[in-house]
C-alpha positions as CSV (number, residue, x, y, z in Angstrom):
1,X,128.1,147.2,-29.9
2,X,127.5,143.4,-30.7
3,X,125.5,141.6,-33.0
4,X,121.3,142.4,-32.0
5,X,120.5,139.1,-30.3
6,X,117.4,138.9,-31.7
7,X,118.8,137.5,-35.0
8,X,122.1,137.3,-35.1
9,X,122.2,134.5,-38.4
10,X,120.2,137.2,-40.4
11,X,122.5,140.5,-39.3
12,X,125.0,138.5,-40.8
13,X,123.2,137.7,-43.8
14,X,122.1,141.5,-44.2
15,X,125.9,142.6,-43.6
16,X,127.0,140.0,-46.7
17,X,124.0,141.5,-49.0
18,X,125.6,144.9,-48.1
19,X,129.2,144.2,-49.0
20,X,128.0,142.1,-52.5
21,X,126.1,144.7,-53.4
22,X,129.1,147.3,-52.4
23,X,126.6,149.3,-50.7
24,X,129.5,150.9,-48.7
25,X,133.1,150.2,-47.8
26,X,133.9,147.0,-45.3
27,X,135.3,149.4,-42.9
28,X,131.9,151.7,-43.3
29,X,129.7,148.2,-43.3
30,X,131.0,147.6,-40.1
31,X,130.1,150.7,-38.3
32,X,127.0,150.5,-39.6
33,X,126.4,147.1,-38.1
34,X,128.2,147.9,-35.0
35,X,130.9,145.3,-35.7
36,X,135.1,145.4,-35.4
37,X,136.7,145.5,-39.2
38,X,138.7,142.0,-38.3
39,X,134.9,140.1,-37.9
40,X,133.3,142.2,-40.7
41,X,136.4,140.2,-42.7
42,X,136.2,137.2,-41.5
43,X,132.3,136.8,-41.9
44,X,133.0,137.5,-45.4
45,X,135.7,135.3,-46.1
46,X,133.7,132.8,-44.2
47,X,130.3,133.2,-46.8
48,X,133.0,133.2,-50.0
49,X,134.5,129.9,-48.7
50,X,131.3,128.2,-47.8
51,X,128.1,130.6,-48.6
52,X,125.3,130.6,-45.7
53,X,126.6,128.1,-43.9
54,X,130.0,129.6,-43.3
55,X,127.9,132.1,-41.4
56,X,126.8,129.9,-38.7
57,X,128.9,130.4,-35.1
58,X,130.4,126.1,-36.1
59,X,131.0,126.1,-40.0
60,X,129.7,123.4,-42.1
61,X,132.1,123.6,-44.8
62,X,134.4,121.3,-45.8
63,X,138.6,122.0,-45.5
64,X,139.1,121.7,-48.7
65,X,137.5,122.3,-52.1
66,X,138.3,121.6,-55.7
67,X,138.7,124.0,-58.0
68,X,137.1,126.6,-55.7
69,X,136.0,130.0,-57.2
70,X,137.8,133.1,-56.3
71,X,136.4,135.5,-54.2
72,X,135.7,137.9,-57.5
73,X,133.9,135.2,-59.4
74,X,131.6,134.9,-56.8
75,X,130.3,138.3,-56.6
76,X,129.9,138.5,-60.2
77,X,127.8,135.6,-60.1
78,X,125.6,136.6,-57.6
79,X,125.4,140.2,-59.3
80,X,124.4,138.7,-62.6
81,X,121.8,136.5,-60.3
82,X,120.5,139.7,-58.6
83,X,120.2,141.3,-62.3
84,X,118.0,138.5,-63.6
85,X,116.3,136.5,-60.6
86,X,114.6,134.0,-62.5
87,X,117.6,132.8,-64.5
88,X,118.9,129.4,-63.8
89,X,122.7,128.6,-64.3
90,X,123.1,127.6,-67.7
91,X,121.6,132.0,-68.8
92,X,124.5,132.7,-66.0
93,X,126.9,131.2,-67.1
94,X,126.6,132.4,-71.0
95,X,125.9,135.9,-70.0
96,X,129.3,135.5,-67.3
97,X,131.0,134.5,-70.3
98,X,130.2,137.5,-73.0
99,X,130.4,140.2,-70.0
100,X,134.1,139.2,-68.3
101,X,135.6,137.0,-72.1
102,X,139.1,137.5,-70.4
103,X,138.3,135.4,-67.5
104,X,137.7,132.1,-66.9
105,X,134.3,131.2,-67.5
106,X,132.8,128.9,-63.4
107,X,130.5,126.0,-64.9
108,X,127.3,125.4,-64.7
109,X,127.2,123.2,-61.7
110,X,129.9,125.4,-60.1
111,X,126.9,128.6,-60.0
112,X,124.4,126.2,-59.2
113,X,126.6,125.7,-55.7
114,X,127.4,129.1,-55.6
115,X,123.2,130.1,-56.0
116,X,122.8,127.1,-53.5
117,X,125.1,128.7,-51.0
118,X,123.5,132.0,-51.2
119,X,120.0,130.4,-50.4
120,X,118.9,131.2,-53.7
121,X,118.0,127.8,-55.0
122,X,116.0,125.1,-53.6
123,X,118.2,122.3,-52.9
124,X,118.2,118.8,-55.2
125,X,117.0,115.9,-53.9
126,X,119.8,113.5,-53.5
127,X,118.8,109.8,-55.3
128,X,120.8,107.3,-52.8
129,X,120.8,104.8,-55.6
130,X,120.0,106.8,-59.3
131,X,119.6,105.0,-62.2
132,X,118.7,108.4,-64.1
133,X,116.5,109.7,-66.7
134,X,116.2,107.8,-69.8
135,X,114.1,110.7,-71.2
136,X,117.8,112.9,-71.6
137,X,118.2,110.5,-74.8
138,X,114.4,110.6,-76.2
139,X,114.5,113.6,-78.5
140,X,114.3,112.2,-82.1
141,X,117.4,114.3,-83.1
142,X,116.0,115.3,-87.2
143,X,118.6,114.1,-90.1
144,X,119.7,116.1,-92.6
145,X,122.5,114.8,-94.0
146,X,123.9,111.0,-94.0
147,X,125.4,110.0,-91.1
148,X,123.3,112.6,-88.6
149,X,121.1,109.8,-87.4
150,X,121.4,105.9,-88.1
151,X,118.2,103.7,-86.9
152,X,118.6,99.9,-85.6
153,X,115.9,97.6,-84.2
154,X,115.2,93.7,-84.6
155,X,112.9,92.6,-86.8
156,X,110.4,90.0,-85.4
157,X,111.4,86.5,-86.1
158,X,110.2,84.0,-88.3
159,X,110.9,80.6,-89.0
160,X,112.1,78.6,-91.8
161,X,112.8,74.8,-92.3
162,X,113.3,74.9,-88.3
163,X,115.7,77.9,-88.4
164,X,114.5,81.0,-86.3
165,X,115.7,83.9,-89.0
166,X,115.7,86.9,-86.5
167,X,117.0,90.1,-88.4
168,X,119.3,93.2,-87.3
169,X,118.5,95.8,-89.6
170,X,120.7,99.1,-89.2
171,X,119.2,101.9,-91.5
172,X,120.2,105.9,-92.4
173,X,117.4,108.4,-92.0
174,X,118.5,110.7,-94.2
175,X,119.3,108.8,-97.0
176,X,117.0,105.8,-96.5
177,X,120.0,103.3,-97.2
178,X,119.9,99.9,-95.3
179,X,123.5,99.5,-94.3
180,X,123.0,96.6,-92.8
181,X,120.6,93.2,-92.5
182,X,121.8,90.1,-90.5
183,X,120.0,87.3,-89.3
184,X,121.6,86.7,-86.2
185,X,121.9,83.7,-83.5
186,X,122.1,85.9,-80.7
187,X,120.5,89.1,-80.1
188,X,123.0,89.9,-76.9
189,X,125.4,93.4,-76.8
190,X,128.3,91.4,-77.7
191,X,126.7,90.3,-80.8
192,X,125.2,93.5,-81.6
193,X,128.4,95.2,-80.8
194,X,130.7,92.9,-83.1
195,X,127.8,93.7,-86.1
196,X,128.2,97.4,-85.1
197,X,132.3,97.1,-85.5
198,X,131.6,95.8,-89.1
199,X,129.6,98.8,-90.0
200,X,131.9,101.6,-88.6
201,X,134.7,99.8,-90.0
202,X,132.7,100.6,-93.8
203,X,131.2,103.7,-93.2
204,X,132.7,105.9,-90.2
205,X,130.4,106.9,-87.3
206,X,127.2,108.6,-86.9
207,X,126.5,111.1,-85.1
208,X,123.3,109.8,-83.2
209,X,122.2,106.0,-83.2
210,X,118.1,106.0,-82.4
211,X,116.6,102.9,-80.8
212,X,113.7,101.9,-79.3
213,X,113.8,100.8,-75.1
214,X,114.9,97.5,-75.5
215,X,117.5,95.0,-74.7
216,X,120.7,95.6,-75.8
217,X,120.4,99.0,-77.0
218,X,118.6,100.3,-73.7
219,X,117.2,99.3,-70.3
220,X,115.0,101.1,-67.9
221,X,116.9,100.3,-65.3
222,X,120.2,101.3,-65.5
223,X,121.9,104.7,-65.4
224,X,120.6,107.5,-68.1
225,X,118.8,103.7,-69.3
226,X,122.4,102.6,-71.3
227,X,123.4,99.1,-71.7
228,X,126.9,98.3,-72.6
229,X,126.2,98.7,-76.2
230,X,125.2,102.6,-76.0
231,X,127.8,103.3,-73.4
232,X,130.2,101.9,-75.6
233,X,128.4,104.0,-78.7
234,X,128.7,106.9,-76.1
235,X,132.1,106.4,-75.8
236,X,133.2,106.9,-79.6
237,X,131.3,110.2,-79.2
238,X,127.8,109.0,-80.7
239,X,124.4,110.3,-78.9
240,X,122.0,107.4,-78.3
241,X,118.8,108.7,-79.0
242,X,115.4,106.7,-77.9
243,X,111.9,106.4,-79.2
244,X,108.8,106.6,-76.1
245,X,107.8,103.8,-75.3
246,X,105.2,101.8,-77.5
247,X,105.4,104.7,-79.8
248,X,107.4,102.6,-82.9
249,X,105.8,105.1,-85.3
250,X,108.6,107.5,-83.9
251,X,110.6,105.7,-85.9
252,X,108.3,105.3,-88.5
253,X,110.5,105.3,-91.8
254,X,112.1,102.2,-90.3
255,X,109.0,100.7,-89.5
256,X,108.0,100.6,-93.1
257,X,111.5,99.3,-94.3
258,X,110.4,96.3,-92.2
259,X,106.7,96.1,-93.3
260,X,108.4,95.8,-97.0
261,X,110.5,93.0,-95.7
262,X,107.7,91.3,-94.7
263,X,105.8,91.7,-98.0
264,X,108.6,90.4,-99.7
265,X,110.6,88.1,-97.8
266,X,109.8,87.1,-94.6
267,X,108.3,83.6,-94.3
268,X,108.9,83.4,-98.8
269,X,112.4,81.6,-98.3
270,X,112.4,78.2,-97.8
271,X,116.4,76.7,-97.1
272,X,116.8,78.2,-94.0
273,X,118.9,81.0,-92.3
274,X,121.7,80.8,-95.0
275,X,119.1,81.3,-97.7
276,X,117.0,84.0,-96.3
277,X,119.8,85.8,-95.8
278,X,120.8,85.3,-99.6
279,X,117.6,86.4,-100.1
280,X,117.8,89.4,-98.0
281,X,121.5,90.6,-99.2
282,X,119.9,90.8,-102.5
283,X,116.3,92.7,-101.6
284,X,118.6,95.1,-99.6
285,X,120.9,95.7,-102.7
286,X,117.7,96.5,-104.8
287,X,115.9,98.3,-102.2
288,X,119.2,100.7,-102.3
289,X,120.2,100.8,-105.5
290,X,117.1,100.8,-108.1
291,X,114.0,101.2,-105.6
292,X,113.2,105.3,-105.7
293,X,111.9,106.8,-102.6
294,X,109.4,109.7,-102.7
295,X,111.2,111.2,-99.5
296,X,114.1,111.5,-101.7
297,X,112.8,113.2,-104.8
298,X,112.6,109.8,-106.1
299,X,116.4,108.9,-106.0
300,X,117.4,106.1,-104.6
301,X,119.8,105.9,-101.4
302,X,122.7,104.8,-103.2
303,X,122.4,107.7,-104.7
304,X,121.6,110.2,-101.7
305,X,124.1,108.1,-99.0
306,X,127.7,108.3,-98.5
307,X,129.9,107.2,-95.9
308,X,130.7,109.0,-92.7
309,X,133.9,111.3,-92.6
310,X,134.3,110.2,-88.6
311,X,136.7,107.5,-89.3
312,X,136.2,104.5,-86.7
313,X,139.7,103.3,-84.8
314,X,139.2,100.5,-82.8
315,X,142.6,100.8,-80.9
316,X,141.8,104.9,-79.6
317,X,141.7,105.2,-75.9
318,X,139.3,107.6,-74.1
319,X,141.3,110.8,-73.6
320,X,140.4,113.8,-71.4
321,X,141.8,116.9,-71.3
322,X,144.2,118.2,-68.6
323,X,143.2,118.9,-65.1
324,X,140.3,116.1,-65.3
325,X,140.9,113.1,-63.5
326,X,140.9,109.8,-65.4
327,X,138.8,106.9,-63.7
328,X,138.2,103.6,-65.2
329,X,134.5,102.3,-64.3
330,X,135.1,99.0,-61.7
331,X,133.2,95.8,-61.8
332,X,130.7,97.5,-59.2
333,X,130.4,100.2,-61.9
334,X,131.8,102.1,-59.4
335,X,134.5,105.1,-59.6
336,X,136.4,106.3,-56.6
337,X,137.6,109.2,-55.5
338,X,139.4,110.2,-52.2
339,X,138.6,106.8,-51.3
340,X,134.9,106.8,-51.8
341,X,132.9,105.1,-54.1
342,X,130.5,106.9,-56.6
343,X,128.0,104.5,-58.7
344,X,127.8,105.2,-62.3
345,X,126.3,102.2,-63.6
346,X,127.6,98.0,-64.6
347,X,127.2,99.5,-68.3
348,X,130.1,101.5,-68.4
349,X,132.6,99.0,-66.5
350,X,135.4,98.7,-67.7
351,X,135.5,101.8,-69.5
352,X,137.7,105.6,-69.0
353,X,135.5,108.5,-67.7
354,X,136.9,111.9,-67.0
355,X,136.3,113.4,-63.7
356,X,136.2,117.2,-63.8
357,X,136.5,118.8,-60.3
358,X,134.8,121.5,-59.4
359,X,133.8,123.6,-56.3
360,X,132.5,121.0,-53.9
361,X,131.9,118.4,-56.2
362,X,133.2,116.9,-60.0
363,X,131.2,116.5,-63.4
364,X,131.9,112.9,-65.0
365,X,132.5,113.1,-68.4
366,X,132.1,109.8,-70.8
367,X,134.0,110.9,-73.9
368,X,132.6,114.2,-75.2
369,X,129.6,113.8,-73.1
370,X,128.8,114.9,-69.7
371,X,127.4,112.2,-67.7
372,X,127.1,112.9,-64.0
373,X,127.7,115.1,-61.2
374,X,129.2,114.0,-57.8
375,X,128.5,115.8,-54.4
376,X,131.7,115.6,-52.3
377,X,129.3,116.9,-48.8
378,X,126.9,114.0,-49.5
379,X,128.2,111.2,-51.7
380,X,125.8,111.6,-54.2
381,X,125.2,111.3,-58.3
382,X,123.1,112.9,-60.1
383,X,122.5,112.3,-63.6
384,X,123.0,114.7,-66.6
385,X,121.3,115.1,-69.9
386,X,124.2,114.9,-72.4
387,X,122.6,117.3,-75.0
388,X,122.1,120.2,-72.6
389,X,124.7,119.2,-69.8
390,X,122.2,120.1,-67.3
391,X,121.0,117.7,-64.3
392,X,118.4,115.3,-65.4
């Protein structure tokens, strides 16, 4: 007895349903259905290789996948899906990895095309150009040691004897110390960067760098909003992390540290740059060392700061671990794969992702940080928060 006629798509669903929920034998499955053992088989290897579209009469799938899940995987998946309906893949994929911990944990992205598959998840809209979400990096990370959290702006400008004085201030949160405040001539990323060099060269690395929205530390433009200056951050394992826009009270503390500046020595210098920044080496070497801060108990940041123990090597390359693909970003801020181009972003040219292949697609990984995740079946990036590794 064949297939009903009158739907033959959802016998076939129902008969997959039956076998994942091991509701019978294949061989008793079968009968049921009215089916021969040798299709009962091959409509299931069909759904494990390519979910509800393998179980169309001409198969969708593609002839080859990455890193595709076994057949075991799958059903496990699915069976922790059917346990807890609402849960998205990041609850799978921790409760997969406490229920099976001798197995191989399938990533996120890897259940969300397994879900996807099973017509258990709406499908993502695919952005033919995405610049992603700047709001990933807008989550004022607290401080609560040195070193968690540095803060950087530009201070407005002011003029003396016909010399624009236009300061880089780079400040801890924890510890309230100003680590750095140059006047500079340029306020490009190459300048910032070679100020930035200085700083990790003295004290090691932060963990996060906050900023506000603008030019060079981010853009609302590009991908996840970096520049080259927070991609390159990025890529010595450092979280940029943003204020909202016209919100500068977000990072108030700093805001203060300038309104002080003001008081006492913007527009009081005459000489020029060279002596307002005299001026402002020694106000910042008070300011740290004999001004007390309430925030601190009334210590001062000398006392409270201390350098980072991430040590800064300017000669490291990115390195990725084995079984991830190594891709440097072209001049199209492009990365290619199989001979197809994937946009990440002109911020990160020039610089060494990790490509991570999975089932049907790949997670791009900039240093420690997932960045992006690449559809094979439709050429497409999607952008990924780096602090919950989830699509943005």
């Amino acid at each position: 007895m064949p297939w009903k006629e009158t739907s033959v798509l959802e016998q076939r669903r129902a008969f997959i349903e039956d076998v994942l929920a091991g509701r019978g034998s294949v061989r008793a499955l079968c009968e049921k259905y009215g089916i021969s053992e040798k299709t009962g088989h091959k409509w299931k290897r069909r759904f494990m290789e390519s979910g509800l579209a393998g179980l169309a009469d001409e198969s969708r799938a593609p002839h080859s996948s990455p890193a595709k899940l076994d057949e075991d995987a799958v059903i496990r998946v699915l069976g922790i899906r059917r346990a807890h309906p609402t849960w998205g893949p990041r609850k799978i994929a921790a409760l997969y990895a406490r229920a099976y911990p001798g197995r191989p944990a399938p990533s996120e992205s890897s259940i969300y095309r397994v879900l996807g598959k099973a017509g258990l998840v709406a499908p993502r809209r695919v952005r033919a150009a995405p610049c992603g979400s700047a709001g990933s990096m807008r989550r004022l990370i607290p401080a609560e040691s040195p070193n968690d959290v540095w803060t950087v702006d530009f201070k407005g400008w002011w003029v003396s004897d016909g010399e624009r004085c236009l300061p880089l201030t780079v400040r801890d949160l924890a510890s309230r110390a100003i680590l750095e405040v140059r006047l500079m001539e340029s306020a490009s990323a190459e300048a910032v960067r070679e100020r930035f060099e200085g700083l990790f060269s003295r004290f090691g690395l932060p963990r996060v760098i906050r900023s506000d929205n603008g030019a060079p530390f981010a853009t609302t433009t590009g991908f996840l909003g970096l520049t080259t200056l927070s991609a390159w951050w990025m890529s010595l394992g450092i979280v940029p992390d943003r204020t909202q826009p016209g919100r500068p009270g977000q990072n108030g503390s700093h805001e203060r540290m300038h309104a002080d500046l003001s008081r006492e020595v913007q527009g009081r210098v005459p000489g020029g740059v060279a002596a307002n920044q005299a001026a402002l080496d020694a106000w910042a070497e008070e300011y740290n060392r004999e001004r007390p801060h309430e925030a601190l108990g009334m210590a001062t940041p000398s006392e409270v700061y201390s350098p980072s123990g991430r040590a800064y090597d300017p000669a490291a390359d990115l390195e990725y671990p084995m079984g991830y693909l190594p891709r440097k970003v072209n001049k199209a801020g492009e990365v290619k794969l199989g001979g197809r181009p994937y946009r990440l972003g002109s911020a990160l040219r020039g610089l060494t992702v990790g490509v991570q292949p999975d089932e049907g697609g790949a997670t791009v990984w900039l240093g420690g940080f997932p960045i992006a995740s690449l559809d094979f079946s439709t050429e497409g990036v999607r952008p990924i928060d780096i602090l919950t590794g989830e699509e943005a």
